[in-house]
C-alpha positions as CSV (number, residue, x, y, z in Angstrom):
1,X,0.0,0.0,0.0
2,X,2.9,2.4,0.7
3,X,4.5,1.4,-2.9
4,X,1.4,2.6,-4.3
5,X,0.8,6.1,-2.7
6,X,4.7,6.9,-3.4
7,X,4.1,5.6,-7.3
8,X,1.1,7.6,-7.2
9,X,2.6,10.5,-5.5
10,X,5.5,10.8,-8.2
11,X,3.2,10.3,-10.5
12,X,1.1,13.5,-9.8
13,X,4.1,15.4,-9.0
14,X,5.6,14.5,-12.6
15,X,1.9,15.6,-13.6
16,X,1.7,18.6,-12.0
17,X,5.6,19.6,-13.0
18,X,5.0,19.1,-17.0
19,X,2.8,22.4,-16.6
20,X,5.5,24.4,-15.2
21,X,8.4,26.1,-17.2
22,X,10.5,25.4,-14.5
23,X,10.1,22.0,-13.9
24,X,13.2,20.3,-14.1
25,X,14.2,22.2,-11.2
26,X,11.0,21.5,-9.4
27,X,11.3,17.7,-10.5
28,X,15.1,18.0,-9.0
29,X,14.0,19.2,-5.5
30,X,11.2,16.7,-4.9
31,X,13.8,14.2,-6.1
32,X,16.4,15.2,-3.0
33,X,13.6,15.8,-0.6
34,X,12.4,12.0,-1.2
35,X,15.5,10.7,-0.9
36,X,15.7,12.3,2.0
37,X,12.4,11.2,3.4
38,X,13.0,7.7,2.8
39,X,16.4,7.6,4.7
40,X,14.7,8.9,7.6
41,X,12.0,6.6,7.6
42,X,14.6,4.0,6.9
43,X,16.1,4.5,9.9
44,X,13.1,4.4,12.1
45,X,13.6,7.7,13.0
46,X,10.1,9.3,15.4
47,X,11.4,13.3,14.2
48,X,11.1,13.1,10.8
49,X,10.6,16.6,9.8
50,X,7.7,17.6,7.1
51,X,9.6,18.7,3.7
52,X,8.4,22.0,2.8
53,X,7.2,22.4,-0.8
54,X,9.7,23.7,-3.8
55,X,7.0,27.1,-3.8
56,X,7.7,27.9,-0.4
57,X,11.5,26.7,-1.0
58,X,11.6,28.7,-3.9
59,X,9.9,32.0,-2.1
60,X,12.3,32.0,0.9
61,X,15.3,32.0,-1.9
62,X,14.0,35.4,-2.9
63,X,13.4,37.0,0.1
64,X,16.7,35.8,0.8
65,X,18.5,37.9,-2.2
């Protein structure tokens, strides 16, 4: 059951990045952030933070310049 919400979650995230100009860089992001979600769960780990999403990512960058 958890194989299937993480092939349906790419796949709506590949969905949903096709519309976007930038969406290698979006596609990128979500790529690291999952890899980095499933170490952590990997590990057993009970404070496995929440990701925060490439738009919010991608606003703190410019409030940041």
């Amino acid at each position: 059951m958890r194989g299937l919400k993480l092939i349906l979650g790419v796949s709506a995230t590949l969905g949903m990045a096709a519309c976007s100009a930038d969406w290698p860089q979006r596609l990128g992001y979500h790529a690291v952030q999952n890899a980095g979600q499933l170490q952590c769960q990997k590990a057993m780990s009970n404070d496995c933070e929440r990701r925060q999403s490439y738009d919010a990512y991608q606003r703190e960058r410019e409030q940041l310049q």
